[in-house]
C-alpha positions in Angstrom: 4.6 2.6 35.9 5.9 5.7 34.6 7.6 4.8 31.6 3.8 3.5 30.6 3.0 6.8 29.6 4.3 10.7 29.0 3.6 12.6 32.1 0.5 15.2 31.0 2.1 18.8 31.7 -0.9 19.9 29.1 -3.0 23.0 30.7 -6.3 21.7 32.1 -8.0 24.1 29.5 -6.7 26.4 26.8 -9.4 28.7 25.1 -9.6 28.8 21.6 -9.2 31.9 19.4 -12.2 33.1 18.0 -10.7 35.2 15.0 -8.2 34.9 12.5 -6.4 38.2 14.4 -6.2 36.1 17.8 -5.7 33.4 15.8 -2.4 35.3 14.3 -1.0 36.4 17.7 -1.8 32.7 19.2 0.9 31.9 16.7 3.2 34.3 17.3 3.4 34.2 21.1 2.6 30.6 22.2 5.8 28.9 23.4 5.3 25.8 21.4 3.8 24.3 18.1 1.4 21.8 20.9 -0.1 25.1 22.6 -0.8 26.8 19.0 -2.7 24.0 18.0 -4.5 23.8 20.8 -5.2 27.5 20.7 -6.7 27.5 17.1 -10.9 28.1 16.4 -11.9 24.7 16.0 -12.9 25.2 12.6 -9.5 25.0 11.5 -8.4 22.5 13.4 -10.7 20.4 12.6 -9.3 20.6 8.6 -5.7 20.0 10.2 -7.5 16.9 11.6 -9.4 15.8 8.3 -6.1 17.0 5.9 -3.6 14.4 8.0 -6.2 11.9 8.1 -6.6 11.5 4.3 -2.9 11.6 3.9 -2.6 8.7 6.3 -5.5 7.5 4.1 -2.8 6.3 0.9 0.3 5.9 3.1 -2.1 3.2 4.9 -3.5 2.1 1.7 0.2 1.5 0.3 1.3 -0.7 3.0 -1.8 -2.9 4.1 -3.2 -3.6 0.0 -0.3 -1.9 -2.4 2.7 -3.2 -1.2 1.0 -6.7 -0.8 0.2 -7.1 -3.9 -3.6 -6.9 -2.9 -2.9 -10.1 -0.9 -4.8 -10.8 2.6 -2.4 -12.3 5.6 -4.6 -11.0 8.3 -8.1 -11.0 7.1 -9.5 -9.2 10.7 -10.4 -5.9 11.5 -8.2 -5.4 14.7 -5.0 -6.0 13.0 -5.5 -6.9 9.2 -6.8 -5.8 6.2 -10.6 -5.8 7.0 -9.2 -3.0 9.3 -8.0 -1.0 6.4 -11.6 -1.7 5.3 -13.2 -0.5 8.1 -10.8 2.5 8.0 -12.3 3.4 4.5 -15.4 2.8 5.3 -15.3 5.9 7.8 -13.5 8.2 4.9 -16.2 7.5 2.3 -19.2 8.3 5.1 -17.2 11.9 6.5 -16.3 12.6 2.8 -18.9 10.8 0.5 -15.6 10.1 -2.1 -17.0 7.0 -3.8 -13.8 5.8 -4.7 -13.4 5.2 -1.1 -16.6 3.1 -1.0 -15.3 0.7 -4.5 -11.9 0.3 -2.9 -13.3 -0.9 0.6 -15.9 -3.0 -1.3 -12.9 -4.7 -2.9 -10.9 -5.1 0.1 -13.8 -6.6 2.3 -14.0 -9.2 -0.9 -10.5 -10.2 -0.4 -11.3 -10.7 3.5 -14.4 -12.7 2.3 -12.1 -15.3 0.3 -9.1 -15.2 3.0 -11.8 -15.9 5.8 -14.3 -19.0 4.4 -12.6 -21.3 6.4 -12.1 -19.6 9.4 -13.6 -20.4 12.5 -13.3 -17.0 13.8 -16.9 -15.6 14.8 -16.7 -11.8 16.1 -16.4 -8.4 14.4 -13.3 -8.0 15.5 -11.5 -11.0 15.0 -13.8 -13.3 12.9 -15.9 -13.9 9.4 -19.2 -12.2 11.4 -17.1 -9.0 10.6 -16.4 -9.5 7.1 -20.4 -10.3 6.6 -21.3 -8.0 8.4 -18.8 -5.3 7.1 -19.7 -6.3 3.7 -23.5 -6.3 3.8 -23.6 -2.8 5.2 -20.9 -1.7 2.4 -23.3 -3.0 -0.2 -26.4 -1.2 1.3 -24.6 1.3 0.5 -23.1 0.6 -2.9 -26.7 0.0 -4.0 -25.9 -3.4 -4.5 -29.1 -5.0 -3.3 -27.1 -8.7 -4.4 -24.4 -8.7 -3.1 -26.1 -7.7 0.3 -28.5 -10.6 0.4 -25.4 -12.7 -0.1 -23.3 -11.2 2.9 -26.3 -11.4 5.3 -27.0 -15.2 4.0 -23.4 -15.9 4.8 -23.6 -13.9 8.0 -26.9 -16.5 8.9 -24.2 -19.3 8.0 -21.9 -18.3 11.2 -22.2 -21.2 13.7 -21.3 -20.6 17.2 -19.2 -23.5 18.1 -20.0 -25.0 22.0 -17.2 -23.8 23.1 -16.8 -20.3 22.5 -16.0 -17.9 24.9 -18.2 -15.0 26.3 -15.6 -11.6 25.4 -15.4 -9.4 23.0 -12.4 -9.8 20.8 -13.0 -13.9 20.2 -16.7 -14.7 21.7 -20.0 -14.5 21.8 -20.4 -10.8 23.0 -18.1 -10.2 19.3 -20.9 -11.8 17.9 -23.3 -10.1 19.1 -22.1 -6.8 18.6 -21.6 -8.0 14.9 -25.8 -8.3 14.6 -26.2 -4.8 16.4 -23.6 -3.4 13.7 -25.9 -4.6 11.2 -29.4 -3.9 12.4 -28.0 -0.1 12.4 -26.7 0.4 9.5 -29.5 -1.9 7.5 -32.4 -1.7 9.3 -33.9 -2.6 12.8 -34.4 -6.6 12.7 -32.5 -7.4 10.0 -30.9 -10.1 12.4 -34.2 -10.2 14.9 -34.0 -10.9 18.4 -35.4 -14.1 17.6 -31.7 -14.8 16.3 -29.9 -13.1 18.9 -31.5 -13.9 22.0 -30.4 -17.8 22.1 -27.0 -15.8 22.6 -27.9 -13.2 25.2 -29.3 -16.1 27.3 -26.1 -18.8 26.7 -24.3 -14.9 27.8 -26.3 -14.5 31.0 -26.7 -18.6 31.8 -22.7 -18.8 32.0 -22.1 -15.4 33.6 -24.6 -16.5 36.6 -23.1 -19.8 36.6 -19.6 -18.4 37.2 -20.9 -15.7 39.6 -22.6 -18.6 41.9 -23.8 -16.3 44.0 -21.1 -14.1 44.9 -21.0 -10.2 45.0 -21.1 -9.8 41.2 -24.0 -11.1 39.6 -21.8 -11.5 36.4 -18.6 -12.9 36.0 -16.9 -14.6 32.7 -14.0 -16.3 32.1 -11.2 -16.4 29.6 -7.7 -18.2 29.4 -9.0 -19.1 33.3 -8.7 -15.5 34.0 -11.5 -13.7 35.2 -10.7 -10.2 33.5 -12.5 -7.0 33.8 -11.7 -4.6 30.8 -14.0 -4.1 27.4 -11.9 -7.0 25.0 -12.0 -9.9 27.2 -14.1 -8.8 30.0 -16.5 -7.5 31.9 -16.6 -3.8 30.6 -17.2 -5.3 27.0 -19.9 -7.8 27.6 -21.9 -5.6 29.5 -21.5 -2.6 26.8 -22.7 -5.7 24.0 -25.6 -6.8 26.8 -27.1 -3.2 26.6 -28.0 -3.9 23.2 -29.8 -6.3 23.3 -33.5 -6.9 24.2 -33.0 -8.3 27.8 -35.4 -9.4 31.2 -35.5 -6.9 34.0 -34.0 -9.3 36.0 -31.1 -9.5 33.4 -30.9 -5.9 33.0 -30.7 -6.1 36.9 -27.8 -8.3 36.5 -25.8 -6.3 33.8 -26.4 -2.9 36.5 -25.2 -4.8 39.3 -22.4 -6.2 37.5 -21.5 -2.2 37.2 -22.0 -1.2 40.1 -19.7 -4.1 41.3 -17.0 -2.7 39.4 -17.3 0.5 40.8 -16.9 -0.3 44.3 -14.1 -2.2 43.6 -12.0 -0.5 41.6 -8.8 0.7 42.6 -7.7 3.3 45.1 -6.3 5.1 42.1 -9.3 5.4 39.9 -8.6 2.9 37.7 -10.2 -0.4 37.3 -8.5 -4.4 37.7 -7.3 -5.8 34.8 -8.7 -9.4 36.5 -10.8 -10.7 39.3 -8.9 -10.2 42.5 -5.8 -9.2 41.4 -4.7 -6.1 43.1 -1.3 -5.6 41.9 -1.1 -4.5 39.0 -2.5 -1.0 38.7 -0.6 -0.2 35.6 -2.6 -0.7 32.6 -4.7 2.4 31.4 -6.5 1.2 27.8 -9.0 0.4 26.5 -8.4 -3.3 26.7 -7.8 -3.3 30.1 -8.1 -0.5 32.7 -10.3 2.7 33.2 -11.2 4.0 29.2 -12.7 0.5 28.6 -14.8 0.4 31.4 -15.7 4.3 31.1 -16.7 3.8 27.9 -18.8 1.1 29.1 -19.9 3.3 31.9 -21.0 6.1 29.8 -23.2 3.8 28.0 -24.9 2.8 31.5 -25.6 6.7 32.0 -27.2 7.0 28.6 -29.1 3.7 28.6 -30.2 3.4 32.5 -30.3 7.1 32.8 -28.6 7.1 36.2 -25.9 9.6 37.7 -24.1 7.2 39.6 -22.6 5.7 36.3 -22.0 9.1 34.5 -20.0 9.9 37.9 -18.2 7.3 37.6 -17.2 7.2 34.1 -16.0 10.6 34.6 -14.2 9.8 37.7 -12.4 7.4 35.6 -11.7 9.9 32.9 -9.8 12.0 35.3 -7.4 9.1 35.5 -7.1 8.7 31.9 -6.4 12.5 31.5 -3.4 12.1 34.4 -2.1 8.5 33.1 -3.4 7.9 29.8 -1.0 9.9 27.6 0.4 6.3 26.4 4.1 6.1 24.6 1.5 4.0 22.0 -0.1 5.2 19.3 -3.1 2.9 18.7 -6.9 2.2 19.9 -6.7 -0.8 21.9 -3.9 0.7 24.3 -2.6 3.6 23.0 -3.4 7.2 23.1 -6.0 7.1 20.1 -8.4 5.2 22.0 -8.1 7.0 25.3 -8.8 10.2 23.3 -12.6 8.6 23.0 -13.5 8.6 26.5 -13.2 12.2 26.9 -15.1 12.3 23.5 -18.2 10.1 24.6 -18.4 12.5 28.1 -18.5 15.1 25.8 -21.7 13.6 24.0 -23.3 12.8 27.0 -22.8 16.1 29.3 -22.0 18.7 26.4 -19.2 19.9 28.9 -16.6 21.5 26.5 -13.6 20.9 29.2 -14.1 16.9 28.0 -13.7 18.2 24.2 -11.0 20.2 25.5 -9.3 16.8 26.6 -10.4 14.9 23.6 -8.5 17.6 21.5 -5.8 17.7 24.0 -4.7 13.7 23.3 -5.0 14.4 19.4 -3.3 17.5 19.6 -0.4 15.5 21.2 -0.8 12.5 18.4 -0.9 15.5 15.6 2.1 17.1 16.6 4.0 14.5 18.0 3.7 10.6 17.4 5.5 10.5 14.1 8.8 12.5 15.6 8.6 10.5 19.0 8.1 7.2 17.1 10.7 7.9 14.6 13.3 8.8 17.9 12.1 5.3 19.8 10.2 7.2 22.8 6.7 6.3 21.5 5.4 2.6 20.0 4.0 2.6 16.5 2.2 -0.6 17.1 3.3 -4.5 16.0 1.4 -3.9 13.0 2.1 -0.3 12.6 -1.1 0.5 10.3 -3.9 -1.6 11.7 -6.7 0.0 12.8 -6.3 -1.0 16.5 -2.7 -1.4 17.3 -1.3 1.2 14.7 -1.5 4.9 12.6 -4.8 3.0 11.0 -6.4 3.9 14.7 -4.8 7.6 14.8 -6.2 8.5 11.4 -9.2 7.4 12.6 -9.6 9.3 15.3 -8.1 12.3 13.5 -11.8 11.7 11.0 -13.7 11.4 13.8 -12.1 14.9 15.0 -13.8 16.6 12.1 -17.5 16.2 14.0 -16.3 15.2 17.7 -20.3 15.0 18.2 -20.8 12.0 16.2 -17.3 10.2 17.1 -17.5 6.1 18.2 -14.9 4.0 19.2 -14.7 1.9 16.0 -16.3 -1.8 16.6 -17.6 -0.6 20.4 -19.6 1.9 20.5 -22.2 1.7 17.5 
């Protein structure tokens, strides 16, 4: 289990300087470059944050559209170009550089022509996130258009019989697809008119599965009956609490929670499938405790009840001891575990969770590219994407600059 992740010898809590003369003997007298930056006024680090991330920005650019020849392998935004998209999307809206918006407008076209006969449906790993990606870019361009075309082609998007109910590849990607849009264009853009044939198919095949057992809830994919926020549990239910459901379905989605939570491992962390005890091992966010604390804080927030916000911070605790991943990246690496700590923070305003947030970013600032370059840390299979590579790190590091408004990309809207 252990060679999973770095042990964290970080303090629980080191106080920031508060001038540039603390600031000056932080430098001088901490015993290593980690504890400095940890030490500095947030101010400051915040521009280390925003500095790397920019220069990730064109060493990113080069390798996933330059050195391609502008060519699209991988249209999708967990691994391919529409990440890099996605990626640029975030730059132009933290640092309103226009050029950032053209160049993303030109990628997501490439993803458009690359994905027309795809039969991919999600955000994440389908033509609903090109649409959708698109539309919102051209709100934004001012290119009224172009953004009646992406929404018609988003209306296009069948749902084939038999799709799964995740994240990553089903109907919950979907879904979270015509949330991203409503947001960002306007509430009822994609009604719940639209939407609700797929909340119901959602709940009809969750209860089905469930047949009466302990879990009101329960989905299946590959034949396994997984738990964590891309296949699972932990990701439907975060899509679910979007959508406009029944009180006996918001009933469902609770107990479905609650389920997890009293079955979760001794540990703190949560099953990577239905009844498999085993394998304690996996802290991410695709399976294990950060997607389902994610998930959790979102119960707090939307049901308003303490018993999830405990939880999701029990569950951070774990993270914090065994979430130090030797990866980089937001699906399982140390990027994405950085955002549980940073959506406790937005919930409870408790500093020692933006202490923790910082304290996983500090680690990636200082030391991903040297441990990467020595072997001791994974740069990802596709080492820029957005989810398994740097793409993810310099994301984070953007989100860094106002931790208040940070969102796991493609999860949390």
């Amino acid at each position: 289990m252990g060679d999973r992740f770095f042990p964290n010898v970080m303090p629980d809590f080191i106080a920031e300087s508060t001038t540039e003369t603390q600031e000056q003997e932080v430098s001088t007298a901490a015993h290593d470059s980690l504890t400095k930056l940890l030490s500095l006024p947030y101010h400051s680090l915040s521009e280390r944050f925003k500095r790397t991330a920019l220069d990730l920005k064109e060493t990113i650019l080069l390798e996933t559209w330059g050195m391609t020849g502008q060519r699209v392998q991988d249209f999708t935004l967990y691994c391919g170009t529409l990440g890099t998209a996605f990626f640029l999307f975030k730059a132009y809206l933290i640092t309103n550089n226009k050029n950032d918006l053209a160049l993303c407008a030109q990628i997501v076209k490439a993803c458009d022509s690359a994905s027309f006969h795809s039969r991919g449906v999600t955000f994440l790993c389908g033509r609903a996130g090109v649409c959708a990606l698109g539309a919102v870019v051209a709100k934004h361009a001012g290119d009224e258009q172009l953004l009646n075309d992406y929404l018609a082609q988003f209306r296009e998007i069948k749902l084939p019989r038999d799709l799964p109910d995740e994240l990553l590849y089903g109907r919950a990607g979907f879904l979270w697809a015509c949330s991203f849009i409503n947001k960002h264009i306007g509430a009822g853009t994609i009604p719940s008119t639209y939407t609700g044939a797929v909340v119901n198919e959602i709940i009809k095949n969750g209860r089905a599965l469930a047949k009466r057992g302990r879990c009101p809830l329960m989905f299946e994919w590959y034949g396994e009956k997984y738990w964590g926020a891309a296949h699972g549990l932990a990701g439907i239910m975060h899509v679910l609490m979007d959508m406009d459901l029944k009180p006996d379905e918001v009933e469902d989605v609770k107990g479905t929670l609650r389920y997890m939570i009293n079955n979760h491992f001794p540990s703190g962390n949560y099953l990577v499938s239905e009844g498999d005890r085993n394998r304690d091992v996996l802290v991410h966010w695709c399976h294990g405790a950060p997607g389902v604390a994610l998930t959790l804080v979102k119960a707090a927030k939307v049901f308003g009840d303490e018993e999830f916000l405990k939880a999701a911070a029990d569950a951070a605790e774990l993270v914090w001891n065994r979430g130090l991943l030797k990866r980089v990246g937001i699906c399982h690496g140390i990027s994405g575990n950085a955002y549980v700590f940073l959506s406790l923070y937005q919930l409870t305003g408790n500093l020692e969770f933006l202490y923790r947030a910082k304290a996983f970013s500090c680690f990636l600032l200082d030391r991903a590219y040297k441990l990467i370059a020595e072997g001791e840390m994974h740069g990802g299979d596709n080492p820029y994407s957005l989810f398994e590579g740097t793409g993810g790190m310099a994301y984070l590091f953007l989100d860094l600059i106002d931790p208040s408004q940070a969102k796991f990309p493609a999860y949390d809207l």
